[in-house]
Structure formats: C-alpha cells, structure tokens
N, C-alpha and C positions, 0 to 999 in steps of 0.2 A: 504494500500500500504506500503510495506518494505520501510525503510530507511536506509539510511548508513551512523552512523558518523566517519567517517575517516578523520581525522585531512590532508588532502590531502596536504597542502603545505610542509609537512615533520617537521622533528623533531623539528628544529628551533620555528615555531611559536607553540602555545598553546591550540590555539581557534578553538575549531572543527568547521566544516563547514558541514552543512545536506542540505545534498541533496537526490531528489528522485531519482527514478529508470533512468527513462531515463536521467536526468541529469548527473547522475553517469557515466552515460556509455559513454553519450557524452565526459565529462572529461575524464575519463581514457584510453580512446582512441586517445587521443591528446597525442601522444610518443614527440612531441617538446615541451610539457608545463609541461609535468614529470622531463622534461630534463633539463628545467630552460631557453634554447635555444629557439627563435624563430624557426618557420620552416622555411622563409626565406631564414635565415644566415646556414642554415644545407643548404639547397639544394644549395646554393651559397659558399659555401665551397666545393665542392666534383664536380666541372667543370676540374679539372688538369688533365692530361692525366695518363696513368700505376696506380698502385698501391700506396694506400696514406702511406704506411710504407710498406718498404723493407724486414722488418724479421716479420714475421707472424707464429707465434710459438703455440704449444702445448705443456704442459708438463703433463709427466705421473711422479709420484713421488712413489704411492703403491706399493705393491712388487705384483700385477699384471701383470708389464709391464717385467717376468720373462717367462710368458705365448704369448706362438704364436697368440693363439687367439683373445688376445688384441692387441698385435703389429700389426698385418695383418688387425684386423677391427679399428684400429687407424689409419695407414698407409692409406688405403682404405678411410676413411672419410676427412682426410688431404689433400690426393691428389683432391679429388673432391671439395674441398672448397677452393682449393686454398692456403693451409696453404703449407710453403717449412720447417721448423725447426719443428726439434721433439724434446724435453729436458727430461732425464731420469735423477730423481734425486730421492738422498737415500741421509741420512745423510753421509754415510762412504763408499758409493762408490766406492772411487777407492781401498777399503778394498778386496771386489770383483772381484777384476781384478790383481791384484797386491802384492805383499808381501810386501816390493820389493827385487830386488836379493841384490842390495847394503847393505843391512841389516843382511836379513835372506838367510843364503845358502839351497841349496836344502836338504842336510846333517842333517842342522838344522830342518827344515820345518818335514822332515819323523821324527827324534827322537822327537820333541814337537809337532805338532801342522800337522796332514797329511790332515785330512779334509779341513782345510784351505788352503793347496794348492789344494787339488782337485776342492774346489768350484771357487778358482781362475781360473784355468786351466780351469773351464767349465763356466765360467762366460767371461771370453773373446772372448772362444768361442762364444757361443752365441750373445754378443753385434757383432761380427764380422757379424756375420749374419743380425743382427738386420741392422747396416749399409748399407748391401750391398742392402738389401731389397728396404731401404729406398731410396739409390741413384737411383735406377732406377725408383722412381716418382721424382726425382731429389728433395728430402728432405733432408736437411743436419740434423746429429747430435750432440747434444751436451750434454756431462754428469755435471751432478750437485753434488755437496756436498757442507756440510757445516765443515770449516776450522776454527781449528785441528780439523783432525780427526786420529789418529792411530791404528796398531793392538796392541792388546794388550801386548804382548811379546817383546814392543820395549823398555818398561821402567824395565821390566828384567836385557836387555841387556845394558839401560844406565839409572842404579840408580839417578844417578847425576841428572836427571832431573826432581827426589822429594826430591830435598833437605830440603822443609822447611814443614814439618807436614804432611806429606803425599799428597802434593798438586803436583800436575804436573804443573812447572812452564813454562808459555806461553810464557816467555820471554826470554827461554835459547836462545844461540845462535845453538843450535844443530837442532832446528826446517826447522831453511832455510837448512842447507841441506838437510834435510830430505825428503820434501815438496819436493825440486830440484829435487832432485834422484827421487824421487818414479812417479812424473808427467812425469819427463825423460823418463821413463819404458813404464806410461800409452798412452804417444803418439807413441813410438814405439810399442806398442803392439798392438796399435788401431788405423793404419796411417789414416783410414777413419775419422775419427771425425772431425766435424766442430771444435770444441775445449770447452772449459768449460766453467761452471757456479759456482763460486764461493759465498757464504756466509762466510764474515769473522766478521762480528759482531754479531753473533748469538749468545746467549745464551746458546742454544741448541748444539753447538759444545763440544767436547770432553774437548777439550781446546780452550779457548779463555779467549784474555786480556780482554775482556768486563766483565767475571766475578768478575774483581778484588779481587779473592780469594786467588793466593799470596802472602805474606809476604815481598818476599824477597826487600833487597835491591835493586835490577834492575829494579823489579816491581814497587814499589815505587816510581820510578825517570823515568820511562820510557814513553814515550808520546807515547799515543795513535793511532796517526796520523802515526808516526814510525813504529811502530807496525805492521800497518795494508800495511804499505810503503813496510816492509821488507815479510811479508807473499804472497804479490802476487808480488813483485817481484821473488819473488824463484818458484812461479809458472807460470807466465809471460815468464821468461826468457827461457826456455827447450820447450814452445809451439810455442813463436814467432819465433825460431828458426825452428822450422817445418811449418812454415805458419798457424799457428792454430790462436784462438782467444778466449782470456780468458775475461768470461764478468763474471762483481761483483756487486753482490746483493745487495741493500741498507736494509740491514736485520739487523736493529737496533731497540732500541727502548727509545731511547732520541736525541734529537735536537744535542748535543755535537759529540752521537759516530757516529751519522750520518755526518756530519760534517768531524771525523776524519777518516771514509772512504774514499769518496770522495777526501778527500786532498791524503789520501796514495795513489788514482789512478790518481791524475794527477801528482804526481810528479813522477810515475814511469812509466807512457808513454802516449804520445796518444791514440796507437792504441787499451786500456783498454777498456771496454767499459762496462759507468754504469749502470745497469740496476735498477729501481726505483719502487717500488711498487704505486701504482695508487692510492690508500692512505696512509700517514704516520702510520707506525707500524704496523697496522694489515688491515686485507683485509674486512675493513668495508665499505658497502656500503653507512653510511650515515655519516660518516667521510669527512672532507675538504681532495679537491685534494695535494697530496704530492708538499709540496713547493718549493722543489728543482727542479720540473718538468720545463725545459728550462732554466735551470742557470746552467750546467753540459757544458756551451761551449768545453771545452778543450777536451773534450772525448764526441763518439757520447755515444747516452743514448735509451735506451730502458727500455719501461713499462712493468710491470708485471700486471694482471688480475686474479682473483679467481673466475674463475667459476664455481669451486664446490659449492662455499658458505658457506666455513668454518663458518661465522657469519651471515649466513641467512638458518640456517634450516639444515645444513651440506646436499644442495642436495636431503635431504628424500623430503622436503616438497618444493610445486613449486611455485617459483617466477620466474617474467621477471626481470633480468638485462639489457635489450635491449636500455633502456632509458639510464639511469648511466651509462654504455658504449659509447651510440652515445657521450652522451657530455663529459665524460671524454677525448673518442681519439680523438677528436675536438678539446677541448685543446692541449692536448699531439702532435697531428698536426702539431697545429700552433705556437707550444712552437718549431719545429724543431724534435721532438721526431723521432729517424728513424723506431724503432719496437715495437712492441708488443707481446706477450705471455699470453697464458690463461690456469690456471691450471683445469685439468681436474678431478683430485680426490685428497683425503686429506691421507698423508701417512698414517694416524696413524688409520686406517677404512678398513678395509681388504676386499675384497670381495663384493665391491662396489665403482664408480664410476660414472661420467653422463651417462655412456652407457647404466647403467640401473635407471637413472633418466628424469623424463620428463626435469629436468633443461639439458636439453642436448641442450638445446635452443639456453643457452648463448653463446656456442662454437659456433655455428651456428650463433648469434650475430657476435660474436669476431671477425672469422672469413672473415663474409662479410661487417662487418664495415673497417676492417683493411685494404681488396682490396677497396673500396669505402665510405669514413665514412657518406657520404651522402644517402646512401641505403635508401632507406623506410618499417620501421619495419612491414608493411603486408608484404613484401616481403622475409623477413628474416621468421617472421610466417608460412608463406607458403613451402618456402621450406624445413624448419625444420618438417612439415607436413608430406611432401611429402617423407624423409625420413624415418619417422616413428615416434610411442612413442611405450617406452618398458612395460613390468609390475610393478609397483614402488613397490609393494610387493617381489618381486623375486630376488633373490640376483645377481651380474653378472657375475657369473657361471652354474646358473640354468635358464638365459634369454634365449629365441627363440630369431625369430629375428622381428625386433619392427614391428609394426602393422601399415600400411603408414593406414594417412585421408584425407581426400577430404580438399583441397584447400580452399574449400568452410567455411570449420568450423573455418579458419585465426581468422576471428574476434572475435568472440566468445572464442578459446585458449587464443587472445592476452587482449580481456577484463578479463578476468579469472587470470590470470597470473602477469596481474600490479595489478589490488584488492588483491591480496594475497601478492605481494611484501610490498603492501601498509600496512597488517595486520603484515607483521615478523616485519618491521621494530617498529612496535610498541610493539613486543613481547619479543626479546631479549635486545635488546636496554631498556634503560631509558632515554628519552627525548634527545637521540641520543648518551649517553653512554652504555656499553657491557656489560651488567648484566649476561649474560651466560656463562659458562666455556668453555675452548677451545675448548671441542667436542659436543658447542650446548646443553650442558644439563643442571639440575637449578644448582645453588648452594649449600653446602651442610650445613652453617654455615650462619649467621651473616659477622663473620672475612672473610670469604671465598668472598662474595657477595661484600663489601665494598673493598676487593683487587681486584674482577673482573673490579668494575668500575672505583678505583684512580689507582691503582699499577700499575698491568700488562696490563691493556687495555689504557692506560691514557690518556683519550681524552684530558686532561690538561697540557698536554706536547705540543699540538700543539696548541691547540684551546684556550690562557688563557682563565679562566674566564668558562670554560663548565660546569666548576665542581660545581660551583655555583650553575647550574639548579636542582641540588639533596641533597643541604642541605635539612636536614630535618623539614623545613617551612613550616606553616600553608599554604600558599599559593603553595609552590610547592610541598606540597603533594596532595590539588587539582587537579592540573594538572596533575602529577603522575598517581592518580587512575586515571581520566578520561580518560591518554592514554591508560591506561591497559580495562577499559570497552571497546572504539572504537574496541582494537585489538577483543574483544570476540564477538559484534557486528560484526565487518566487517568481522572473520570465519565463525559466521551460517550464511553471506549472501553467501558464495564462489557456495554451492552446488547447490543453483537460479543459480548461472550464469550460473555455468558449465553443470549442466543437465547430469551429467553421463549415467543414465541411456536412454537418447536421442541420443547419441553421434554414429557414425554409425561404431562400432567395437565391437568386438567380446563379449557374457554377462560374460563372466569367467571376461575379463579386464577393462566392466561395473562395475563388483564387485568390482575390485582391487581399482576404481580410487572413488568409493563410500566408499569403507573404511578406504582409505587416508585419505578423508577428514573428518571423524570422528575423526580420531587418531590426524589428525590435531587441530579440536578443543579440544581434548584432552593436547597437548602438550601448545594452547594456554596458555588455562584456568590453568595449573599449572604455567605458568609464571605471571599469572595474580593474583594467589593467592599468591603466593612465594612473588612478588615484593609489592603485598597491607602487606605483614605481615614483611616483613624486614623493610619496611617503617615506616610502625604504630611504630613499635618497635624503633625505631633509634626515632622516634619523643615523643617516652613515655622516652627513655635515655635522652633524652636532658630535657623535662621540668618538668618528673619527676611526674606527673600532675597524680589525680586518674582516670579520664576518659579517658587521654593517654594509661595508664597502659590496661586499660577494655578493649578501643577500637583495641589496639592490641592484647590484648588476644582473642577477637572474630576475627579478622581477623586470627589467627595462630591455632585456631579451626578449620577453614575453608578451610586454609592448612592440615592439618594432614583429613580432609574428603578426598579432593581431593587425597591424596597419597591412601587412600585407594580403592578411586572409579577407582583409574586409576591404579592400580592391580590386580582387580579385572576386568577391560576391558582386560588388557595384557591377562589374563589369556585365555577368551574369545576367542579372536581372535590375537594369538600368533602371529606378526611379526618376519623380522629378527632382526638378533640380531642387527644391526646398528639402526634400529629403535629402538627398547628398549630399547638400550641407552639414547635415546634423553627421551623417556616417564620413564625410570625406577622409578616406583616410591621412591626408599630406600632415596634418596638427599631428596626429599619433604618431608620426615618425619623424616630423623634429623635435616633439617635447622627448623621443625616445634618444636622438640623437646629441639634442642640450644636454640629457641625463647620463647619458655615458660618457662626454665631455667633464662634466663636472664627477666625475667618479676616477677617471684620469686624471685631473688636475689634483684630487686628491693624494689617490696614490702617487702622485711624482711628489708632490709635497710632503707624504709621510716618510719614504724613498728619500729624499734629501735630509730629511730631520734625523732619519738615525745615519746618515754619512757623516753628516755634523756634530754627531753625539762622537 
C-alpha cells in the first residue's frame, strides 16, 4: 500500500506525518483543518444576510485583456459569479490612453512620436468599449498602474528632472503636476470608470522614492510618508472631483514603506481607499496574513488575492487555494475588510492565464467565498466542474472551450488538488521561504538563490526569526532535505488520485492532464535537486569540512543529471513556452556549474592552508 509523507501541518512544523491511503484522503478532505478554522466557526460566520464584501473584483493585468475574447469571456464568467469590478492593470497604463495634451501638443506628438498617439487614440477607444460592455452586467471599472510612471519624451522636455547622474528624481516638484494633468485627461477621457488602482511603492515603477536612487539634496531630506502624501494627492484630487475612487496598493516590500503609504493615505482623505495584499510583500501562500489587515480604520480597505499563483507553480501546475482563501476572507471579514480582488494572470507571461488553467478554480473560490465566505468547498468544486476544465497544455489563444465534468468527480478534483497544493508548497518554498525566482523557475546561482530567500522575498521582514529555519545547520539541513523528498513522494502519489486516464473527458485531454503530471514531477525533482545542492554547499562554506565539500559535490552531480534529463524530456514532448520556463533546464546547470566552482575554490583554498601550515 502507497504512502504519503506530506509534512500536512504546513511549513511551520518539521515532523512528517505518514499516513495511509485512506487516511490521507480523509484528511485532505477536511477544507476547515487545511484552513486552521474549525468548521463550526466557518458555517457560523457566513449566517448575515447580502454579500460578505461589497467589491468583489477581478483583475486582468497581461496584455490579453487588449483582446475581445478575453474581455467578453471575462465579463461573461464575472457576471455569472457574481463578481461587479473588473481591474485592468499594466505598469504604465495611462501611457495608453493619454499623452497628455498638457504636455505634448498634437504638433509635437506627429513631428516625434505619431504611433504613440495612434495607440492612445485606439487605446481609449477601446477601454471605452470595454466599459460600456461591462456596465450592462453592471460591473464597474477600474484601471491600475504603478506610480511614476511617464512617456518617455517628458524628460526631453524637462531636463531638470535628471539633474543628479542621470537619475530621474522622484522628488521634483514637477511630478504632482504632472500626475494632476495627465489623470485630469484620463477621467475625462474615460467618464465611465469606477476610478483607479494605484501602486506607489513599487519598485517596479519608473520612478519611485522607494528606490532611493537619488542623490539629490531633497531626496535626502524628504520623508517618505510625504512623498507618497503628495503622489496621490495629485491623483486623488482630479478623480474625487469627478466622483471616481482612487484605491492604493500596499505594494511595498518592508514594514517602514509600508507604513509610509498608508500614513500618505490617511492624511490625504478618507474616501482613499487601501487596498492590502492578503500576505505581506508577495502573494505567498504560506506567508503570515498581512498585518495591517483591520488596522487601516481611517480608510475602508480592500484585499488583494493571487490566483494565478505567481508563487505556486505560476498556474501551469494545479493547486487548490480554496482552503487559504476560506480562512484568509474570514479574517479579512471580520477585520471589517469591505472587498476583495483576485488576480487572474501574471503580467509578465503572455499568452496564458486561469482560463487556460485548471487553477481557474481559485477564481471560482474567490469569487463564491467573497458573496458567502461560509460556502462549502464541494460546492465551489462542483461548480467550477460544471463550468469546465481547459487543456493545460494549450496556450489561451489556441483553447476551445473547456470541457464541463460530472459533478460527480467534486471529490476526487478536490482531493487531487489540496495533495498537490500540499506538494508546491514544499517545492518552491524552503521550510516556508521563496526559493524560486519571480517567474517560478530555479535559481541560476548560489548569490541568486540566497537573494531569493533573504532579499527580495524576505520572509524576515515580517516573520523575525524565519530566516533562522535555513541556516545552514546540521539539523536544518535535515529537515531541508526531508521537505524536499515529501515534495517528490507526494508528486508520484498525485496520478493515484487523479486517474486521468478514468476521468470521463475526452482521451486527447486524458493525454494532456497525464502529461502534466509528468512534467510536474519533472519540475518537482529539479527543485528538489537545486535546493539538496545549494544547501550541501552553503553547509561545506560554513565548516569547510572534507565530507561537507564531497557531500555537496554528489549532490551538484545530481543536479547537472537532472538538467540534463529534463532536456532531454522538453525535447520529447515540447510544451508551451510558459511551461519551459518553469522546466528550462539552462538555470539547473549553471547554478550546478557556480556550485562546483565554488566547491573548487574551496578545496584549493583548504589545499593551500595546510601547505602553509
């Protein structure tokens, strides 16, 4: 009889737990005991009458949602689930729509830069439409960017605002108008829109104070908090005068500028309104609830949701979120939270979204958790059934339209579905930090891999003391591997559960959903060799020891196999390209290549130390 060691209590504890078949199944079928919730207190929460959060959102963010046939089968699935808000968001947005006239005349525009107004010109168009659509399922809109963001051409026309090295400083005073004007424009050009979605502590903005890359003087002396006061008040002020509603993303990634957002939105109105990522910094699922979540009295607050899964398999590969939502908007609930929002695909992945992922589930979660958060996840199963699943091999321009299942098969998806969320979280993750790069795939480096999990993913920013769980210790390397064996255990169990080929849909998408889960244990097992050889190695760095040195040289042998075997599969049976990212092998065979570099430079160096002695 198969067993399954899935460490099931989550990242936190250590100690696997084996259980049989039927035991397993029992468990993971309890969606209140994944959740940490009694069932209980869930069905006794969701007695209130109407809907438990008022804004129930969508976001499309890819450049997808430029095409009809997403909008129309977006629009179409929103309406039928109850969602009212639709969020289109691109980094530079209102780039799109807007020049603005205040800047650039039309004069200007034809002698530099004609295509830029054409694509404005046809880009408002169309959102014009996109609105109108959406009003008559009575779904409001709202556009997203992340601030600054400008055309190019604007630091042509005012030098002045690189004064120091070539830097665009964030802190001129030339910004608030700017910002003013050009939103000015986008709400007269778009009177339909609910109104915006700002990010002003992104990174990822063109300009922003969060980079502190500045020199100047003003910069230097300028607070934060100010900063962020003065950037949506210049876009606050030109919407709230139109009745709009400018809501700002808590898109930071330390405790401080998170902090100095929020302070810039309540001192520049009430009616701001903060919306919050459902965990701090990134959209991890096995991440602590964002702590600011009910402490935002001053301005109501709405959650943000990743239900693509940027950090669970980016979508290719399928988990339930169904649990980690029930009891996140339970909290979020009862913290006061008034909305919610569920990302639908990850901008930076072209040509794919949930619509061609079975994760198309979690929308479907999100969705009927957010009209009733006491739903009962067979019931969310089922209807997500009963709308279809697509081909996860096919890109979502080359989808049909998904292939509805018997009601019947609930079970069996939703057992399927928490096992494999149960297998990522031990795949990407290290003992609940982000070992994977932002698009899900290994590391390419040593330096790369240790910035994945202190730097830019830094569970030690909210959680002190996480980071502890991955020093390089005799004892938490222990654990270490044996998360990483559980994850490769609990993949060859997924294709028992699931039975593809039993499954009562068509054998072409029998094939598809059978060589998923190859590719899936494919992508395991490279996170599982990646993470045994970055570890050995950090733990030969530290003691310097010759059976350190060995033990990580067989482990980084065993990487450089893997890149080859899993190039050797691509070749085989060629996916799209968003999968092949996730599997490509070239990252597993330089971080194998850095690894045995630095296991060499070791031994020369210990080699010289006792010729020295």
């Amino acid at each position: 009889m198969p067993v399954w060691q899935l460490n099931v209590s989550g990242i936190r504890s250590i100690t696997p737990v084996i259980l049989d078949r039927r035991s397993f199944l029992q468990f993971i079928s309890s969606s209140a005991l994944l959740a940490g919730v009694r069932p209980s207190r869930i069905m006794a929460a969701g007695n209130a009458p109407g809907p438990d959060f008022d804004i129930r959102g969508l976001e499309l963010s890819g450049s997808g949602f430029w095409q009809w046939r997403v909008i129309d089968r977006t629009l179409d699935l929103m309406d039928r689930l109850g969602l009212n808000t639709l969020i289109l968001g691109q980094d530079n947005l209102p780039n799109s729509i807007v020049w603005p006239r205040a800047y650039f005349s039309e004069d200007f525009m034809y002698a530099r830069d004609p295509t830029h107004m054409t694509v404005s010109h046809t880009g408002r168009d169309y959102l014009r439409q996109v609105i109108r659509r959406a009003a008559r399922k009575n779904i409001g809109v709202f556009l997203e960017a992340k601030e600054i963001s400008y055309p190019y051409l604007i630091v042509e026309l005012h030098p002045e605002l690189m004064e120091k090295k070539g830097v665009v400083c964030p802190t001129h005073p030339f910004w608030w108008e700017f910002e003013r004007a050009r939103y000015q424009e986008v709400v007269e050009t778009l009177p339909g829109i609910g109104g915006v979605v700002i990010s002003t502590g992104s990174n990822e903005s063109q300009v922003t104070f969060a980079a502190r890359n500045c020199t100047c003087a003003r910069c230097r002396t300028y607070a934060a908090a100010d900063w962020h006061e003065n950037l949506i008040r210049s876009i606050h002020e030109p919407l709230q005068a139109q009745g709009k509603r400018v809501v700002v993303r808590d898109c930071s990634s330390s405790r401080s500028e998170q902090a100095s957002i929020l302070e810039g939105c309540a001192k520049v109105s009430r009616d701001v309104v903060v919306s919050l990522k459902n965990t701090p910094q990134e959209f991890a699922p096995v991440f602590p609830d964002n702590p600011q979540i009910g402490r935002t009295k001053r301005n109501d607050t709405w959650v943000e949701f990743d239900a693509a899964g940027q950090f669970s398999g980016l979508g290719v590969f399928p988990v339930s979120l169904v649990d980690d939502f029930q009891r996140r908007l339970l909290h979020a609930r009862d913290q006061g939270v008034k909305g919610a929002w569920f990302r639908a695909d990850v901008e930076a992945v072209s040509d794919a979204s949930l619509f061609n992922s079975v994760n198309l589930l979690n929308v479907f979660a999100g969705a009927m958790l957010t009209v009733r958060v006491a739903t009962r996840p067979p019931e969310i199963f089922q209807r997500w059934l009963a709308h279809g699943i697509p081909d996860p091999l096919r890109t979502e321009s080359e989808q049909g339209d998904p292939v509805t299942v018997s009601p019947d098969e609930a079970e069996r998806f939703g057992n399927f579905l928490r096992a494999s969320w149960l297998v990522m979280a031990k795949t990407v993750y290290v003992r609940g930090l982000i070992f994977a790069d932002g698009t899900g795939a290994l590391p390419d480096s040593l330096d790369a891999a240790i910035d994945n999990l202190l730097v830019l993913h830094a569970r030690e920013e909210w959680e002190p003391g996480a980071a502890s769980r991955i020093e390089p210790t005799e004892e938490n390397l222990r654990f270490i591997l044996a998360e990483k064996a559980e994850a490769e255990s609990g993949v060859a169990a997924l294709t028992g559960l699931l039975q593809p080929e039993r499954l009562p849909i068509p054998a072409a998408l029998q094939s598809s959903y059978a060589t998923l889960l190859k590719l899936y244990a494919l992508y395991v097992r490279g996170f599982s060799r990646a993470t045994a050889a970055c570890f050995l190695a950090r733990r030969a760095l530290a003691t310097r020891a010759a059976a350190d040195i060995a033990a990580a040289r067989t482990a980084v042998a065993e990487l450089r196999v893997h890149g080859a075997d899993a190039g050797r599969q691509l070749g085989e049976m060629p996916p799209p390209h968003f999968v092949r990212r996730l599997l490509d092998p070239a990252p597993a065979l330089r971080l194998a290549a850095d690894l045995q570099e630095k296991m060499t430079e070791l031994e020369w160096a210990q080699k010289n130390a006792a010729n020295r002695a």
